[in-house]
N, C-alpha and C positions, 0 to 999 in steps of 0.2 A: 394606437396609431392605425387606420383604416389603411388598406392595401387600395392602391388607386390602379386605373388599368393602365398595364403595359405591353398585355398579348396583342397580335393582330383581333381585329373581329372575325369568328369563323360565321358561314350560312349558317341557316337554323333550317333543319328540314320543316318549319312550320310555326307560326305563335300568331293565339288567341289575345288579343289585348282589348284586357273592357275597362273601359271608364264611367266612373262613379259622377254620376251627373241630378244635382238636385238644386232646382231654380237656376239654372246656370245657360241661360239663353245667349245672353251677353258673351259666351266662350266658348261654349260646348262645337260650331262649326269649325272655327277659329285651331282649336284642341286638335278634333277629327281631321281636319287637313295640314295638319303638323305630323301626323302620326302616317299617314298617305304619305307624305313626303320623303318619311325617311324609314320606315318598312320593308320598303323595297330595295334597299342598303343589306337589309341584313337575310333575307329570304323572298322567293318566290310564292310562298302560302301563306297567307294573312290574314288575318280578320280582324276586325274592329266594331268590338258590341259597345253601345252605350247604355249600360244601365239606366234608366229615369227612373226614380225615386219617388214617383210621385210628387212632381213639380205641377207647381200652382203658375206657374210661368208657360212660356213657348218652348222649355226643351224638348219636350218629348216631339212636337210638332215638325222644329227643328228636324231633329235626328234622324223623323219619318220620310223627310223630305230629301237630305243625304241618301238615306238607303236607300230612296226608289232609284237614284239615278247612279249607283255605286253599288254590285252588289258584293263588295267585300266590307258592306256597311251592315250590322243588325243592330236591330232596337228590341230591349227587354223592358216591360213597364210595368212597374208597380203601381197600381188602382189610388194608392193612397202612402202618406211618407211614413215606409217602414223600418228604417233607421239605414245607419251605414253597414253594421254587419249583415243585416238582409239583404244590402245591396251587392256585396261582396261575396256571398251565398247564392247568389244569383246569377254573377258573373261568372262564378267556377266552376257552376252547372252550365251552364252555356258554355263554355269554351270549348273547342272540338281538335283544336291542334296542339301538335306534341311541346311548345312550350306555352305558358301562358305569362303577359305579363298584368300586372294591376296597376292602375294610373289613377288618382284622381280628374275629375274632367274639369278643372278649375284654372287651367292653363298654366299650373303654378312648378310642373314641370317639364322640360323640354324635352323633347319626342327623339333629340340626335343624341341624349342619354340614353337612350335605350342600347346601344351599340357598346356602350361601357361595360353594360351587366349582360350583355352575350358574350363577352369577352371573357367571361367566368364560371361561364355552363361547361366547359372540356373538363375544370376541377371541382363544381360544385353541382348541387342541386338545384339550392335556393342561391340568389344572389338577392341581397336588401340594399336596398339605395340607404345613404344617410346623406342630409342635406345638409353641406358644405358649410354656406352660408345664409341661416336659415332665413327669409325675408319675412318675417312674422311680426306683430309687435313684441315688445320687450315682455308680458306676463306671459303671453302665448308661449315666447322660447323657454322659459323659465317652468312654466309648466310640464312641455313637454320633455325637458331634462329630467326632472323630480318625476314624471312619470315613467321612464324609461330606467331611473336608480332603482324605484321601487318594484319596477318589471323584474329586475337581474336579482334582489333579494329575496322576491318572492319564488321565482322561478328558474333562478339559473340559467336567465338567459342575458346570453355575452354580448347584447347587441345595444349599438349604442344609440340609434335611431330609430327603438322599438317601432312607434306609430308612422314613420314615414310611408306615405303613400304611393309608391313606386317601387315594387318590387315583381324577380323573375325566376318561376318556376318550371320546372320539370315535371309538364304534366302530372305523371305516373304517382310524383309523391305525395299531388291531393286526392287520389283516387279512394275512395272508401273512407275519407275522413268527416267524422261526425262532427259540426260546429253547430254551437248554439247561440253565441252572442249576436243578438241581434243591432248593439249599438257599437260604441269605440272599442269594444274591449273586443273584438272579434282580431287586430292584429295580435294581440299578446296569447291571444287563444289558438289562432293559427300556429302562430310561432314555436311556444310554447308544445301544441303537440305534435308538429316536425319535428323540434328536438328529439321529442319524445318516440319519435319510430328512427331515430340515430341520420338524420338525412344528412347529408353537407352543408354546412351555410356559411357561407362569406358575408362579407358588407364593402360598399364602391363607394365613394364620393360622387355625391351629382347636386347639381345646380336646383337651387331653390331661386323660384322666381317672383317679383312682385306680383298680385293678384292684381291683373287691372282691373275688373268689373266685379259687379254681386257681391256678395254678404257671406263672409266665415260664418261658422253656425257649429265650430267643434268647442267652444267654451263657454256654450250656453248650457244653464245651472240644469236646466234638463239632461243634459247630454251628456256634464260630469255626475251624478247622481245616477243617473243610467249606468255608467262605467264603473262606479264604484261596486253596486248593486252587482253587476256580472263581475267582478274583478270576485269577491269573497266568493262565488258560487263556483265560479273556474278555479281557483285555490283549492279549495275543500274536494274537489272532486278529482282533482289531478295529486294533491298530496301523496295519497298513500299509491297512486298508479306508476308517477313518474318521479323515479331517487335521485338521477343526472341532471347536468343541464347539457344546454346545446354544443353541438359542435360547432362553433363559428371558427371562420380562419381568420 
């Protein structure tokens, strides 16, 4: 049973939130002032980087054009599409404020969730979105289930929306953390070694929303084959390092 929020939302003395943004012209404004809108709810220090992934589209153009006229906007660009864990390796090294959160830029979550999972930093570290009710199609749900069983038996981790792309951290706990996955497997690697330095971790319920524009691109035969590939490498390398699993609440 997920713990849904019940505390008041406290301010945040500060949160970095970047979004993971690849071909995603059609959203990424649309995202960027969803998240303007309701930031200012929970803190007076904000920022909002947009990852671009090396889109073949106007995102990055987009993005550039926000931040001249906005400067609590930055843009990070990758030359060329270096997967989702690069992009996410990307954003945690840019982040500069004391909480950070991670969004997909895909408008598939809502920006007034973010007040849920600040509601959980007084008891947690990490707080992980798990989406409600997930608006995906029926392989896609069914997938990410069976990937999140075999997260928890591979690694002992308690969480039930391993992959969901919405989650809020405690600067300080990514600070010095080595990651190598460059594709999907970079949340179960993230995760997986938070548990592994004993961090707090909860899970919220939040709102999954239809994709109105652009193209999914996480159940392309590339993309599972990528994640498989780092899933046995992250295994074998964390085996004999980490005995526990996570502390989730």
């Amino acid at each position: 049973m997920l713990k849904q929020n019940l505390s008041p939302v406290q301010r945040l003395s500060g949160i970095s939130v970047f979004l993971l943004a690849h071909n995603e012209e059609e959203n990424i404004e649309r995202v960027v002032a969803g998240f303007k809108a309701e930031l200012p709810k929970l803190t007076d220090d904000y920022e909002i980087i947009v990852v671009n992934d090396g889109s073949s589209d106007h995102t990055g153009q987009i993005a550039e054009r926000i931040a001249a006229t906005d400067n609590h906007v930055r843009v990070v660009h990758h030359p060329f599409n270096r997967g989702y864990g690069a992009a996410v390796i990307s954003g945690i090294n840019a982040a500069s404020k004391g909480f950070v959160l991670l969004s997909d830029g895909d408008g598939q979550f809502d920006p007034a969730d973010s007040a849920l999972l600040a509601a959980k930093v007084g008891d947690y570290d990490v707080v992980v979105g798990c989406r409600v009710r997930r608006a995906d199609p029926m392989i896609r749900r069914l997938n990410g289930k069976a990937w999140s069983i075999l997260m928890r038996l591979l690694f002992g981790l308690r969480i039930t929306d391993v992959d969901c792309g919405f989650k809020l951290f405690r600067r300080e706990t990514l600070a010095n953390l080595e990651l190598e996955a460059k594709g999907a497997m970079i949340t179960t690697e993230l995760m997986a070694k938070l548990a592994g330095r004993g961090v707090r971790i909860t899970e919220v319920g939040v709102r999954h929303l239809p994709r109105l524009a652009g193209k999914q691109s996480g159940n392309s035969v590339g993309v599972i084959v990528r994640a498989f590939k780092e899933l046995f490498i992250l295994y074998w390398n964390l085996r004999a390092t980490r005995p526990s699993g996570a502390k989730s609440g």
